[in-house]
N, C-alpha and C positions, 0 to 999 in steps of 0.2 A: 504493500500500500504506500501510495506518496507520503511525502511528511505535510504538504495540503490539507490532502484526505485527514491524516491523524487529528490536525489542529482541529478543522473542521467537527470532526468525533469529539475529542475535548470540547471543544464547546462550546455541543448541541447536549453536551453532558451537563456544565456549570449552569446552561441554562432549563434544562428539566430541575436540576436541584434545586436552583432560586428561585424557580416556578413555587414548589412544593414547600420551599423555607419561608415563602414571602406569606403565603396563605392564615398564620396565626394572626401576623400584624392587620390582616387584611379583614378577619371576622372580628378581629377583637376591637378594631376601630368604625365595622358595620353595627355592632350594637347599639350605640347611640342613636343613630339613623333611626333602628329596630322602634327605642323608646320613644323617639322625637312625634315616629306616625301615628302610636301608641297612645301618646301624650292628646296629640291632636285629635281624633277618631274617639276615644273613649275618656270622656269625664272625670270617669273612677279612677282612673290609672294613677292618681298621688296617691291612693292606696293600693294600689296592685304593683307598683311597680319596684316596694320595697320585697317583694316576694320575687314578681318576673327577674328583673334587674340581676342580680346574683346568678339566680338559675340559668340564665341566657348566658352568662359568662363563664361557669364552671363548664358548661356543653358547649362553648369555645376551646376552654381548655386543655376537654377531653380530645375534641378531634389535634388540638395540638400536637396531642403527645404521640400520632399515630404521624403526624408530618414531622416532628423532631426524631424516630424512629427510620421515615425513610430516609432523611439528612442524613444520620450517623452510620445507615447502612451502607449507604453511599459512598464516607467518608472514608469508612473502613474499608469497602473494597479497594479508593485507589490507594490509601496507608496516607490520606491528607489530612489526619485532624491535629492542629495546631492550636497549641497553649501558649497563651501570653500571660505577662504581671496581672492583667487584670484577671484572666479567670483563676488563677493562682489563689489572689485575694476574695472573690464569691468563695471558692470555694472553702476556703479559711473560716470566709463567715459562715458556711452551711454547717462545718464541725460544732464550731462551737453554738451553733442552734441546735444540733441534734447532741452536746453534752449537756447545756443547756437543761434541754426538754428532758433526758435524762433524770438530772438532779433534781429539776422541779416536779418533775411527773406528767405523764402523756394524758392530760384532761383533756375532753371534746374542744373547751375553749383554746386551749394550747395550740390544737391541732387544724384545728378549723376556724377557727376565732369565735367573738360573739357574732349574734345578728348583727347586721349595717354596716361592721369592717370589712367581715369578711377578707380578712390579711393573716392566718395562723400558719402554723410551720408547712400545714402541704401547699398553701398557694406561696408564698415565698420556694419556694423548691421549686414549683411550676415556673412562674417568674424565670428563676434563676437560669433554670438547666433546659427550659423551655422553650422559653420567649427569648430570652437572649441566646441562647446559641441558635435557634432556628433566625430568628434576622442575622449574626454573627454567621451564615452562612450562605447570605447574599449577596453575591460578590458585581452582581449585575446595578450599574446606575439606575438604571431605565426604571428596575422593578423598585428601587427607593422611591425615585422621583413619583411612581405611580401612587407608592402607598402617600409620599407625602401631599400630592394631588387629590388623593383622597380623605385625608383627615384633616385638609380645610377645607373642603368643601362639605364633610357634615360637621364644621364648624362655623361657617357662613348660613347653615339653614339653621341650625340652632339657634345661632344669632337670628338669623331673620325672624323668626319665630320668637324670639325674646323680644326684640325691638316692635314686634305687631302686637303681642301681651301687654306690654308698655304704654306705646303708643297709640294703637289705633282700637282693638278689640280684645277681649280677653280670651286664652286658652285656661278653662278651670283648672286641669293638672298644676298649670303653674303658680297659681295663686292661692293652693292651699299650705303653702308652705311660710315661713317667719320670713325668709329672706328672698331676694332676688336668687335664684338657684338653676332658670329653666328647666332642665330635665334632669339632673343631680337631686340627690337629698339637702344637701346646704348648700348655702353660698358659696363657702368658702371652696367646696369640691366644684364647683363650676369658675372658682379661678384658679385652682390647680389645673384643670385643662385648659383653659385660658392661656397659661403665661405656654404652656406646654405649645401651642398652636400658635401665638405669634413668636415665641424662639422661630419657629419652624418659616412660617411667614416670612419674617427680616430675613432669615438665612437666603428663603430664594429668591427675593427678591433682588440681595445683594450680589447672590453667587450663582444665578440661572441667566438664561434668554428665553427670550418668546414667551412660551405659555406658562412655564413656571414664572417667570418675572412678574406677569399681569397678575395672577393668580396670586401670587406673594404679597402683591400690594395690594389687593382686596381683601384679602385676611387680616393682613393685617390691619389694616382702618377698621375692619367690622372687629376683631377681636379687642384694639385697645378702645374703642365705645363702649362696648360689651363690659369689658373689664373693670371701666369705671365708673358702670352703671353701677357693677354688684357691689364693688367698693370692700374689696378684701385686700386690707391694706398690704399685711405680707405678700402679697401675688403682685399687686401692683412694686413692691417695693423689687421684688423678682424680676421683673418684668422688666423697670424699667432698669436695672443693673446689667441684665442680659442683655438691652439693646445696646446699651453704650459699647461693651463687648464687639458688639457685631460691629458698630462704629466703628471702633478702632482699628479690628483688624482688616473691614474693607479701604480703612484708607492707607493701612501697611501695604494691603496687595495691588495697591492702584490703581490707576487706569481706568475702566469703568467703573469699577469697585468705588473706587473714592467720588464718584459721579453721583452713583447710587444714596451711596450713604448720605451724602450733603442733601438731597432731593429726598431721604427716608428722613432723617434727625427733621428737616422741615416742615414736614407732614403730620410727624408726631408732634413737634409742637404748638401745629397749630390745633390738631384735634386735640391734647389734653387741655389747649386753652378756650377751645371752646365747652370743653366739658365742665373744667373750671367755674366759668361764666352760667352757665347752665343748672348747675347740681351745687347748691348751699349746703346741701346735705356731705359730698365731698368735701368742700373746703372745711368743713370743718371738721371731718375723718382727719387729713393730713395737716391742720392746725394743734388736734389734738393730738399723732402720733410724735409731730416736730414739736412740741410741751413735753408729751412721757420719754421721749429718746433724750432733750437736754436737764433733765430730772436724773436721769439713770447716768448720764455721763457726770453731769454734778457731784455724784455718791446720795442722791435722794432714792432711799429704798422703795420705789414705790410699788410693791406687789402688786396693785392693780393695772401695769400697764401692760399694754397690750391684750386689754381686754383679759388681764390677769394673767396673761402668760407669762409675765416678765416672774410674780409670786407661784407660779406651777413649776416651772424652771427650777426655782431655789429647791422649792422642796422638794422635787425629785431627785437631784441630784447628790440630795440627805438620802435619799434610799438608795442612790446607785452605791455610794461609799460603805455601805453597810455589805451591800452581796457585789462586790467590783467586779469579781471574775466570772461567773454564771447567772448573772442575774436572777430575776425570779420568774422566769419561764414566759412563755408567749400569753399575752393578757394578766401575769399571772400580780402586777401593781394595781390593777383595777379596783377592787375593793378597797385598798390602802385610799388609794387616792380617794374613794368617793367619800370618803370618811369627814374629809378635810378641804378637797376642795372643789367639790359638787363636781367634778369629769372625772373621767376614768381614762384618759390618754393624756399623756404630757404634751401634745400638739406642735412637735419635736420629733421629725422620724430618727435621725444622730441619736438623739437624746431617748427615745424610745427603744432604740437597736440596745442601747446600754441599758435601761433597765430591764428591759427584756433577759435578754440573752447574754448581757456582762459587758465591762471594757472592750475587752479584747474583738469583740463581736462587731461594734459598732465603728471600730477603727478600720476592720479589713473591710466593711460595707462601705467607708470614707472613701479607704485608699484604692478600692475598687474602682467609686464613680470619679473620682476627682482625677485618676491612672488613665481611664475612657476618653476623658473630657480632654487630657492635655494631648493625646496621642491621637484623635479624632482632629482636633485642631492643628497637628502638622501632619499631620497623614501626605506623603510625597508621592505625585502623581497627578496632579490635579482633581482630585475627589472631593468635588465639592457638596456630593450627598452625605460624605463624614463630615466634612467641618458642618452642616447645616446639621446633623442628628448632633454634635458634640456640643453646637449651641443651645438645644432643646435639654441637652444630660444638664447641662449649667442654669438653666432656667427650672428645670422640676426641681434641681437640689435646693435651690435658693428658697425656693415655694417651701418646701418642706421642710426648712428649718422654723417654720411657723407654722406648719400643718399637722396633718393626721395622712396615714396610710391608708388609701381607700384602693376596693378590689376594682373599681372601674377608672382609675387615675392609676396607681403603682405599676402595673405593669408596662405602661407607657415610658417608663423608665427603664424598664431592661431591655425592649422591645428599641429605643431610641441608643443605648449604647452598645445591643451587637450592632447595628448600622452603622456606628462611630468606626467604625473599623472594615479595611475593608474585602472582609469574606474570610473566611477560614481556610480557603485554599490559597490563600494568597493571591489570587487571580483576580484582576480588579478591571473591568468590563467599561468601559465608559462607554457613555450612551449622547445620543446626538443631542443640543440642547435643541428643551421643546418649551 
């Protein structure tokens, strides 16, 4: 056979496999869509949809693990599965989850978590070994750029459909809830995908042509209105730290890049200035946050900021010092905390990893995303689908330093950093910009 033919056989191969790896990211970012028609169509659904919601994602899952099964069949055949520093460090943290859970004991909550997280040791495992190594063996651009064409644009209907509940008519689903949330349970989890989707936005906007360009820049406008509709300050404070990011490095890499950016930063502020102008209610979220941040820099202890996270902070970190090394099992702070300070999650996933599952747990979870993040960002080669997923790793982490682990947000984060990388066979595919 020519060595043509051969290459040709290679890869009509890497592309049957990133067909098959691309397929989790692809259901798991259809579910929203799923709830959106859901939401619309039926009434009831703010109360059904705490039941659908999970179940529709776990039966994502499952077909998962039969598309991370033909990957590593795959993989195995040619002898191409490659480990870096980062799956080193997951996998560090999956030990000490499973000594962990060990020492704490294997309770249902452990395992599965309570209702509404739905984040315990088997969907972390799933995540881990799942969703990240099935994108982490997409070595094709084309199939990135699709998925990322795809999860803004059931981010833009979402939005749309928030902005008509808003502005023009009401969808009841979305109105039985405390906060602005669309199709999420809280607010807050509708700006963890938020900042999740304009990382993604600015990225292609800066780092594509053509149809990813236009499409970048309508995300992104529709996501930061969105964003400071719902008014979750941590997400915005994510959000706008991630764009500067993007700022900077498109005008390191110049040329159109640095075009971009000046034409993006202009954009953005003139939408947050008219949002500004528009929402009283805003100014006085980030009057109030810019008061508790020069409070807490002063040495003014104020437990209640951040809406008391600044005081849930303290005192968890009294219980991390007490169990440092195995924490107290998956969910297993819960009851302590509700004791004392009416929640039962530190609203901290770092901070959460450590009482959970110990120190040691919460540093390889660090050193893992923060490992994605730097090495997504020089990725050599032109791959602009890494640096674009390595901006999104940097924007969920941010979010989460003020958040909670939710089962329909977390997986967006191992699902965004095997992308950071590009493919496990090392074969990195560029695809035509579209």
């Amino acid at each position: 056979m020519s060595r043509a033919g051969k290459h040709s056989i290679k890869m009509e191969s890497v592309d049957r496999k990133g067909i098959i790896a691309v397929i989790p990211a692809m259901l798991f970012c259809a579910v929203p869509l799923m709830i959106l028609v859901l939401d619309i169509l039926m009434p009831s659904m703010s109360d059904l949809q705490y039941r659908i919601y999970p179940v529709a994602i776990r039966i994502v899952s499952l077909i998962s693990i039969i598309c991370m099964a033909a990957c590593l069949s795959m993989d195995i055949d040619r002898g191409s599965i490659h480990i870096d520093f980062k799956d080193i460090c997951f996998t560090l943290f999956t030990v000490c989850i499973i000594i962990s859970t060990f020492v704490n004991g294997f309770s249902h909550d452990a395992v599965f978590s309570v209702p509404y997280r739905y984040v315990g040791v088997f969907d972390l495992f799933i995540y881990i070994y799942i969703y990240m190594y099935c994108s982490g063996s997409i070595g094709s651009e084309r199939l990135k750029k699709t998925f990322f064409l795809c999860l803004m644009l059931v981010s833009d209907l979402i939005a749309a459909a928030f902005f008509y509940d808003h502005f023009i008519g009401k969808i009841p689903a979305f109105n039985d809830k405390l906060e602005p949330s669309a199709i999420f349970f809280h607010g807050n989890h509708y700006g963890y995908f938020l900042v999740i989707v304009i990382a993604v936005a600015a990225g292609c906007y800066c780092f594509s042509r053509g149809v990813m360009t236009a499409a970048g820049g309508l995300s992104l406008l529709a996501g930061l209105a969105a964003l400071a509709m719902n008014r979750s300050m941590g997400c915005i404070l994510a959000a706008g730290a991630t764009l500067v990011v993007i700022c900077i490095t498109s005008v390191i890499h110049g040329g159109s890049h640095r075009k971009k950016a000046m034409v993006m930063a202009a954009c953005i502020a003139a939408v947050s200035a008219c949002m500004l102008i528009l929402s009283s209610q805003l100014r006085a979220d980030i009057a109030q946050t810019i008061g508790e941040f020069t409070q807490i820099i002063s040495g003014d202890n104020n437990i209640h900021a951040g809406n008391g996270r600044w005081g849930i902070w303290q005192y968890v970190a009294g219980y991390i010092a007490d169990h440092p090394w195995w924490g107290y099992g998956c969910e297993g702070i819960a009851e302590l905390m509700k004791d004392y300070t009416l929640t039962t999650n530190p609203h901290n996933e770092p901070l959460t990893y450590a009482a959970f599952f110990g120190i040691p747990a919460a540093t390889f979870y660090c050193a893992g995303v923060l490992t994605s993040f730097i090495k997504g960002i020089r990725t050599k080669g032109g791959c602009s689908t890494c640096l674009i997923a390595s901006f999104s790793v940097m924007a969920y982490f941010l979010s989460s330093l003020f958040g909670v682990a939710m089962f329909y947000t977390a997986p967006y984060l191992f699902v965004l950093i095997g992308m950071a990388s590009e493919g496990r066979t090392g074969i990195h595919q560029a695809a035509p910009d579209v």
